[in-house]
C-alpha positions as CSV (number, residue, x, y, z in Angstrom):
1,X,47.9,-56.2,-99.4
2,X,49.7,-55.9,-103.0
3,X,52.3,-58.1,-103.6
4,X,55.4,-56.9,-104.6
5,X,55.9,-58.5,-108.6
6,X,58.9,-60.1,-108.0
7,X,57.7,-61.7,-104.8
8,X,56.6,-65.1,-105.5
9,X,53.4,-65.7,-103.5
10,X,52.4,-68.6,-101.8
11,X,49.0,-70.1,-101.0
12,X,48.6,-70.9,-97.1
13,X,46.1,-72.0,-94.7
14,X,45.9,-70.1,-91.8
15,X,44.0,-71.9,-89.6
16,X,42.7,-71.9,-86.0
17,X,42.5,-75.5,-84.5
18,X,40.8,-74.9,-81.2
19,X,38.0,-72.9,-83.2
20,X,37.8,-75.1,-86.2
21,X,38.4,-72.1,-88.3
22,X,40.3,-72.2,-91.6
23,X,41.6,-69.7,-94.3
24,X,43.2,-70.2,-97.4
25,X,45.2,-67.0,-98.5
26,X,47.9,-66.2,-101.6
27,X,50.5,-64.8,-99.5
28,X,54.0,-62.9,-100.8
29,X,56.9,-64.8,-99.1
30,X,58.1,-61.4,-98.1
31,X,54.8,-61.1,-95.2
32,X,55.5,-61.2,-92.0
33,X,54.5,-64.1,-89.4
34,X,52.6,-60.7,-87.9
35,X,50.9,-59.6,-91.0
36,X,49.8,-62.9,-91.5
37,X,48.8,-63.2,-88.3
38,X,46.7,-60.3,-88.5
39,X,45.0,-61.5,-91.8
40,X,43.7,-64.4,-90.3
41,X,42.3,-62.8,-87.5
42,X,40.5,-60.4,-89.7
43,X,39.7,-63.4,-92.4
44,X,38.6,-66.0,-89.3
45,X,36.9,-64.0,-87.1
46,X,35.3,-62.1,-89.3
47,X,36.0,-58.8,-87.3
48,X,39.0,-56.5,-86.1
49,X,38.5,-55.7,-82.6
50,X,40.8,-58.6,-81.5
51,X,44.1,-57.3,-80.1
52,X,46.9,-59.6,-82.1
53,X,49.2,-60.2,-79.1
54,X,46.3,-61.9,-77.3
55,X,47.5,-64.6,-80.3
56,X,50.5,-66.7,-81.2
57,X,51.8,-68.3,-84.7
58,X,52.6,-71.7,-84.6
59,X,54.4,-73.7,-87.9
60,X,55.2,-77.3,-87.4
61,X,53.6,-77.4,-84.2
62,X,56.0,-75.2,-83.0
63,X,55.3,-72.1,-81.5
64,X,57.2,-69.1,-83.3
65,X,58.2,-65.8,-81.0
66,X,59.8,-63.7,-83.6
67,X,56.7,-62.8,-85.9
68,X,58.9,-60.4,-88.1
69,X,60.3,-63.4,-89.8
70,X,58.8,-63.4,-93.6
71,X,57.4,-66.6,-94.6
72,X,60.7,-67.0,-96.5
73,X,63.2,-66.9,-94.0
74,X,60.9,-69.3,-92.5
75,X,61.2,-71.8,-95.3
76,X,57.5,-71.8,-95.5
77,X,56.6,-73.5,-98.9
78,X,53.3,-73.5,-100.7
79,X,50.4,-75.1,-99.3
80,X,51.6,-75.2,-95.8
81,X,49.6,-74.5,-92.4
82,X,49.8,-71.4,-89.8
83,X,48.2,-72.0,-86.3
84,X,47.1,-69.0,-85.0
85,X,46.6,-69.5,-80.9
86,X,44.9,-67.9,-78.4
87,X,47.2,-67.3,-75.1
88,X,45.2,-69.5,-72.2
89,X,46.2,-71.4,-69.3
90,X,49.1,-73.3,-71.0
91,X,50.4,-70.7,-73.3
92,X,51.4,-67.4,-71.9
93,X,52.4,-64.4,-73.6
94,X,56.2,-63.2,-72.3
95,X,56.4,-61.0,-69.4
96,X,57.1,-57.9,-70.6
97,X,57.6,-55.5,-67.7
């Protein structure tokens, strides 16, 4: 991903907690909560055969279900944390049908 030049970019961990998996990346605050979200899967698993809604973002311990905010309209600042999450037991993806 090429950042835009007049996007400023930021430098966030995406991490995953329950794997003890971290990634620092230079992000442009214009990337989605999804693009990022399919960064770190790539960048933390080290492979892209994992289907992304099997995951969830999660930003101040709270779990985010529009992932086509930007890291801007988030208010993310530099040097903050993404939790990417697995759906299990006591997180479920929404019903979509």
């Amino acid at each position: 991903m090429t950042p835009p030049s007049s996007a400023p970019l930021l430098t966030v961990r995406l991490i995953m907690p329950d794997r003890w998996l971290e990634h620092v990346a230079e992000l442009p605050a214009t990337t989605t909560l999804d693009e990022a979200k399919r960064l770190g899967l790539r960048s933390l698993l080290l492979r892209d055969t994992d289907d992304p809604a099997d995951f969830y973002v999660e930003y101040a311990e709270k779990r985010l279900p529009d992932e086509s905010l930007t890291l801007a309209e988030l208010g993310v600042q530099d040097r903050e944390v993404l939790s990417i999450r697995a759906y299990d037991l006591g997180h479920y993806p929404r019903f979509g049908g």
